[in-house]
C-alpha positions in Angstrom: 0.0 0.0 0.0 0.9 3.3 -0.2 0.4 7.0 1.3 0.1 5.3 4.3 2.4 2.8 4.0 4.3 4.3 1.2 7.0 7.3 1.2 5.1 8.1 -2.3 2.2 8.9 -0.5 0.3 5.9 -0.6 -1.8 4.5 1.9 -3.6 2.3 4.9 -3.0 0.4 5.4 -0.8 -17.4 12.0 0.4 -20.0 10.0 -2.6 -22.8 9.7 -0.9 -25.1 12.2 -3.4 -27.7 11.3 -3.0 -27.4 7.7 -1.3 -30.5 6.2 2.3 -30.3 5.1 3.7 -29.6 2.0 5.3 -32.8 -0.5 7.8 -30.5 -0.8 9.6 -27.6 1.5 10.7 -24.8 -0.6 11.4 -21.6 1.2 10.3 -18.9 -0.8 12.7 -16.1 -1.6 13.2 -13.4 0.2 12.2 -10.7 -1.7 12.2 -6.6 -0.3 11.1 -3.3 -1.8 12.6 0.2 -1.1 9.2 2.5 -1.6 11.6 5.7 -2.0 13.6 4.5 -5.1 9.8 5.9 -7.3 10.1 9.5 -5.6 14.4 10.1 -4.5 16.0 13.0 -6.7 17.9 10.5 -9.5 21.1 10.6 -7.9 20.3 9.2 -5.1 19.0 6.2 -6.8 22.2 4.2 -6.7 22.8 4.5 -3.1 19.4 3.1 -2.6 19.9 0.1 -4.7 23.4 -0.4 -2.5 21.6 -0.7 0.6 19.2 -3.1 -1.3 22.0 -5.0 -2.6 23.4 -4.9 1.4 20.7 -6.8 2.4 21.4 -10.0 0.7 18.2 -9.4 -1.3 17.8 -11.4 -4.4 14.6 -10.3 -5.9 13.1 -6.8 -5.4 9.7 -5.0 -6.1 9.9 -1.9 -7.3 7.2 0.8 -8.1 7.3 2.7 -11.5 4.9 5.3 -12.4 2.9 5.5 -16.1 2.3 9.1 -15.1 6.2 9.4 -14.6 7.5 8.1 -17.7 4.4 9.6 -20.4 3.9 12.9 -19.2 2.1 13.6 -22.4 0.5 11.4 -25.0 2.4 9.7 -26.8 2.3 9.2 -31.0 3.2 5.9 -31.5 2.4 4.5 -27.5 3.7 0.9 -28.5 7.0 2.0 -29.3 9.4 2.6 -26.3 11.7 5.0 -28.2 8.3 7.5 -28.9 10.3 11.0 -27.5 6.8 11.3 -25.5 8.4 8.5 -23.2 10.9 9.6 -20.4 12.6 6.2 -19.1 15.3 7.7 -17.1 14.1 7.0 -13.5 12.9 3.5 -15.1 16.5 2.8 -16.6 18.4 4.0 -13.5 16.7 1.8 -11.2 15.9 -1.6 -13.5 19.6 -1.4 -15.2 21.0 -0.8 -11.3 19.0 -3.8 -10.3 20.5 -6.1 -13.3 23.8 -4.9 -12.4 23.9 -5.9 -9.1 21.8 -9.5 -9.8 18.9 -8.7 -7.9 15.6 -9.6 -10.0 12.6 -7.0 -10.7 9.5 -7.7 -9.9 7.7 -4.3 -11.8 4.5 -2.7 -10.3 3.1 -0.3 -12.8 0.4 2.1 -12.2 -0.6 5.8 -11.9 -2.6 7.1 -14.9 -1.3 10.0 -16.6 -3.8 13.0 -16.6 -3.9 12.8 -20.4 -4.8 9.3 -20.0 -7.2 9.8 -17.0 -9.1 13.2 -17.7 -8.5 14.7 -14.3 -5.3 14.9 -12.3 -3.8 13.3 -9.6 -5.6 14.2 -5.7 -3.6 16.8 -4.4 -0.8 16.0 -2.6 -0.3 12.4 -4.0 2.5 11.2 -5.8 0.3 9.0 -8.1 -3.0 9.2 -9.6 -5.3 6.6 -9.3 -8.0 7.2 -12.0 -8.8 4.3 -14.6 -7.7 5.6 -17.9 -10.5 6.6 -20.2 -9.3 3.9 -22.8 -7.3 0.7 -21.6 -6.2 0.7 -24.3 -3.6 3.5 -23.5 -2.5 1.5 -20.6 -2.0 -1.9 -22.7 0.4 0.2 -25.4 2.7 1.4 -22.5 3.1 -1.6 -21.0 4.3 -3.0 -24.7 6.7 -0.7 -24.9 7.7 -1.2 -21.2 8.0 -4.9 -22.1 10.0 -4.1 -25.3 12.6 -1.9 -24.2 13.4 -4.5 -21.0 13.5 -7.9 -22.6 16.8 -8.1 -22.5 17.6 -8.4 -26.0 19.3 -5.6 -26.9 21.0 -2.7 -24.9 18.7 0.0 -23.7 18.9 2.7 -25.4 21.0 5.6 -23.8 21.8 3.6 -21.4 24.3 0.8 -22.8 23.6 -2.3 -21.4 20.7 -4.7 -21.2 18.2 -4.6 -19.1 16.0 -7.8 -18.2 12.7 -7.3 -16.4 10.3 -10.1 -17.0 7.6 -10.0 -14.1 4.9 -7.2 -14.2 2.1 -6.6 -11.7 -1.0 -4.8 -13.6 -1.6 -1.8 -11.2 -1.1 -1.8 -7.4 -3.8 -3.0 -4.8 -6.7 -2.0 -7.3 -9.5 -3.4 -4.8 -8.5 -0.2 -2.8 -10.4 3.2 -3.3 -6.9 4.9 -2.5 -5.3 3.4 -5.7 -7.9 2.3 -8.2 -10.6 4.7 -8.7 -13.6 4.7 -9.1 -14.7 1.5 -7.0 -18.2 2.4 -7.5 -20.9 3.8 -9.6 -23.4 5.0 -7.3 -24.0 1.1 -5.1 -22.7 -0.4 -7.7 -18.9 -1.8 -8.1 -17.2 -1.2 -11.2 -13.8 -1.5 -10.0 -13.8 -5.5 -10.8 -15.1 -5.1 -14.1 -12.6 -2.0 -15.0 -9.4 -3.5 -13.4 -10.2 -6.5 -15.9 -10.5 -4.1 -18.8 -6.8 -3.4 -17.9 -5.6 -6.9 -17.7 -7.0 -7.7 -21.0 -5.5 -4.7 -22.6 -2.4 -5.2 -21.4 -1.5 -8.6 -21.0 -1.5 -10.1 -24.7 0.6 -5.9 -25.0 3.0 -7.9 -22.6 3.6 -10.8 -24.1 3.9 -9.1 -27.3 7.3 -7.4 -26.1 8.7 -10.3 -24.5 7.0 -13.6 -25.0 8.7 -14.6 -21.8 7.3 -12.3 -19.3 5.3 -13.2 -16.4 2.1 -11.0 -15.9 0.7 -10.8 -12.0 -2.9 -9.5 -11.6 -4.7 -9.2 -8.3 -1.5 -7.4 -6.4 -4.4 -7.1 -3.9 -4.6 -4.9 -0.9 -5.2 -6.8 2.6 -8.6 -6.0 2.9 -11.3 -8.3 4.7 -14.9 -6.8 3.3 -15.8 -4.6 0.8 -17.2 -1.5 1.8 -17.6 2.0 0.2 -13.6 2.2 0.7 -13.0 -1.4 -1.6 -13.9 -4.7 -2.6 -12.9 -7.5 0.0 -10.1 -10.2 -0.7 -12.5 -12.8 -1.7 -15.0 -10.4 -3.4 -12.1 -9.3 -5.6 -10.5 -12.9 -6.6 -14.3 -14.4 -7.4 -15.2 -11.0 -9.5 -11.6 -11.4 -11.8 -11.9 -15.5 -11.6 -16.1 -14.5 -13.3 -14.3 -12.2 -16.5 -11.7 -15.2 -17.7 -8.8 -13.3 -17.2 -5.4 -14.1 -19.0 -2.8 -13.8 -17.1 0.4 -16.3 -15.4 0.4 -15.8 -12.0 -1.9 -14.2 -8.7 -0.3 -11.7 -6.5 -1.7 -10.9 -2.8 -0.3 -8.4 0.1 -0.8 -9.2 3.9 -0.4 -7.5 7.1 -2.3 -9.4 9.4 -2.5 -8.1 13.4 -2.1 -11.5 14.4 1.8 -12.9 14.5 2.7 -15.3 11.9 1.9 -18.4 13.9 -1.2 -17.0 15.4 -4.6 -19.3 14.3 -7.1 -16.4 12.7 -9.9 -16.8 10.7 -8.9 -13.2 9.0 -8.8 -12.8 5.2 -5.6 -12.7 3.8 -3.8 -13.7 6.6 -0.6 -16.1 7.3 -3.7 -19.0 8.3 -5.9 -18.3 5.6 -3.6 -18.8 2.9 -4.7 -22.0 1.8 -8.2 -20.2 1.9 -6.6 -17.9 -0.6 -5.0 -20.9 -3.2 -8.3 -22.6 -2.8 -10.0 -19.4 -4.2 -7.1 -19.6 -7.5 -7.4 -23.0 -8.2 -10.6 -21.8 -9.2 -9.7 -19.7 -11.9 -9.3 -21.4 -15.1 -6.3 -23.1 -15.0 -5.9 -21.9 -11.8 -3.9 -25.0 -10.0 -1.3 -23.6 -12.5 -1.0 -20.4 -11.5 1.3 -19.3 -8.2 0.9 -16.6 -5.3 3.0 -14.1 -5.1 3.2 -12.1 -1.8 4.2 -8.9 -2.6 4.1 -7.1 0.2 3.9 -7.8 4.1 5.5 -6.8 7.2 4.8 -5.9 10.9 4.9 -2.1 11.9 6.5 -0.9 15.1 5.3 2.4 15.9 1.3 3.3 15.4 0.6 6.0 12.5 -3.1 7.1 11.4 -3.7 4.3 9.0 -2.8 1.5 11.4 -3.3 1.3 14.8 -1.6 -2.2 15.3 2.1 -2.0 16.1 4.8 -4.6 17.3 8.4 -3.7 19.3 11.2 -4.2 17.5 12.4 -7.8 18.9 8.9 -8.7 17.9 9.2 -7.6 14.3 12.6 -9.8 14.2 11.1 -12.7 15.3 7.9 -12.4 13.2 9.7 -12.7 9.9 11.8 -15.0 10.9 8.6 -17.2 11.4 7.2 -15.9 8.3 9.5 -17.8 6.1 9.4 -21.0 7.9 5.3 -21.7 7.7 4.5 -24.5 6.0 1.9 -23.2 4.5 4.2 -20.9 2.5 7.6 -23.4 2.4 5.9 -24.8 -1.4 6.5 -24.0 -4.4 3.2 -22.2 -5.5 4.4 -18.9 -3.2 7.5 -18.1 -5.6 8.4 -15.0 -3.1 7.3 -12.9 -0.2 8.0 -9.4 -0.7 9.0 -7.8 3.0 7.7 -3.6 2.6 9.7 -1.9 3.5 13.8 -1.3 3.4 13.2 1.9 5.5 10.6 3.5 7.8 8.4 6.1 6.5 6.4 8.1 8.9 3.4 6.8 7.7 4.2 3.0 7.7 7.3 1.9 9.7 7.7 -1.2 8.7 11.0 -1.2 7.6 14.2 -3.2 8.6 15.7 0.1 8.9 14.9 3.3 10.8 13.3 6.7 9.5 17.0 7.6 10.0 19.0 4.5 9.3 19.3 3.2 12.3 19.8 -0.9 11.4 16.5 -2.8 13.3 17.3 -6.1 14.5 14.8 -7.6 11.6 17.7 -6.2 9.3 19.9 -9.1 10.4 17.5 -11.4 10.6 16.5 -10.7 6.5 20.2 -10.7 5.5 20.2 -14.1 6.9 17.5 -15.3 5.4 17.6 -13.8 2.1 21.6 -15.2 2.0 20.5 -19.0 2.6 17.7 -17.9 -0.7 17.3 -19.5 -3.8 15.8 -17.9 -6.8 13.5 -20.3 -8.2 13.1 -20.8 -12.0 10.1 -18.6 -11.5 12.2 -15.5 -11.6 15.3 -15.9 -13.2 16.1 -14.4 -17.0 
């Protein structure tokens, strides 16, 4: 999430003990996102992706911004070398990434006002209005697709870039990022998220046949309300439209500590709740969870009352990676948000100021003993 939980200004925001065991253990990677790396000036980017790299992390989320990159409409939208397209934040941080090993995992969203018809609420780094045509949204992510398939050097910047894995949008069940969620009572956000999965994902494969596209990248929500559509609301109202798409993606921060039985959904208990719900999707026993964000918070803010001490964070995500019920291999990677406090989600292994919490250690050693699986390698 973000303004609450992001620096961006994005918002709000027990392992089943009795489930049965896994045939197979398979730790998932550890996987971590930095949520200034969208909004730091651009030479500060590299010392971002160092502390990334610091922390053993393999794999890494990172947010990119379709407002950021097409200011202004663009004349041939499927081509990434259209001068309308300004990739340098994109190429700084994706081309850093490759040249320290660590694998993208690439969140796009934020409509650009040309795109959207009104701009972005006041004070928020990203605008979360469905484009007027999907279409727009499906030609930029082509062009994304294109220019970071690895197959030739970027241009400008000299080197290749590989980034194979795309989440359409971020936590689109929320009002906060996806807008509008309703038309007077009734919800259109199901139906228009799908418009943007269908425009963009056959876009995707189109400039790199051997990209991975993530839908759902669903915000922890329990019911809908006026403010979203609930975990379970969401998945059955994208399993109903036939989606195509490889994999699911889902974000939890639960109250409860990892190895605390709760009936709440999405949780660390209810994930095999939440792969019961895929496997209903066509295809869906196919298809994988990614988690791509989660964490514990250690100081209260106004979106989230629930807060652990710092010994308490540690020793919750070092249970985190050892549930069975997410030691398989349909959760490819668990996403820990964030590297570093913000004052509106701290959540990170590191301090507003820097200051190394003892989670930190405990996420270098886990993400050292890693292994990428086939998943998410180029």
């Amino acid at each position: 999430m973000r303004n609450g939980r992001r620096i961006v200004g994005a918002a709000i925001v027990a392992a089943a003990l009795s489930a049965p065991a896994v045939a197979t253990a398979v730790p998932p990677v550890a996987a971590l996102q930095d949520d200034r790396l969208p909004v730091v000036p651009l030479d500060q980017i590299d010392a971002r992706l160092d502390l990334i790299r610091a922390t053993n992390a393999k794999v890494a989320r990172v947010d990119l911004f379709w407002s950021e990159i097409a200011t202004r409409k663009p004349r041939q939208p499927s081509n990434h070398r259209d001068p309308a397209y300004n990739w340098t934040r994109a190429d700084r941080i994706l081309g850093g990434l490759t040249a320290r090993g660590i694998r993208p995992i690439v969140s796009v969203y934020s409509t650009p006002r040309w795109a959207a018809g009104v701009a972005a609420p006041r004070g928020q780094a990203f605008n979360p209005q469905m484009p007027k045509n999907a279409a727009d949204f499906g030609n930029f992510m082509q062009a994304m697709a294109t220019r970071y398939n690895g197959r030739q050097p970027v241009p400008g910047y000299g080197q290749r870039v590989t980034a194979r894995h795309f989440e359409i949008w971020n936590e689109p069940n929320l009002q906060l990022f996806f807008r509008p969620q309703y038309r007077g009572r009734t919800p259109i956000s199901i139906t228009n998220y799908g418009k943007l999965v269908k425009a963009a994902t056959p876009k995707i494969k189109r400039g790199n046949r051997s990209a991975q596209v993530i839908i759902g990248v669903t915000g922890p929500k329990g019911k809908s309300d006026r403010t979203g559509q609930g975990t379970i609301d969401w998945m059955r109202g994208l399993r109903a439209q036939n989606l195509p798409f490889d994999h699911y993606s889902q974000h939890i921060y639960p109250a409860a500590g990892p190895r605390q039985a709760t009936p709440a959904i999405p949780s660390w208990s209810t994930i095999p709740t939440l792969l019961r719900e895929l496997d209903q999707f066509k295809n869906g026993r196919k298809r994988k969870m990614y988690i791509t964000e989660a964490g514990y918070t250690t100081a209260t803010t106004p979106f989230r009352k629930v807060r652990v001490t710092f010994a308490q964070q540690r020793t919750y995500l070092q249970q985190i990676w050892s549930l069975p019920t997410v030691q398989q291999p349909r959760i490819p990677a668990i996403v820990w948000f964030n590297l570093q406090d913000n004052p509106a989600w701290p959540a990170g292994l590191l301090t507003f100021n820097g200051t190394r919490k003892p989670s930190y250690a405990a996420f270098q050693q886990i993400a050292r003993q890693s292994r990428v699986p086939a998943d998410l390698r180029p």
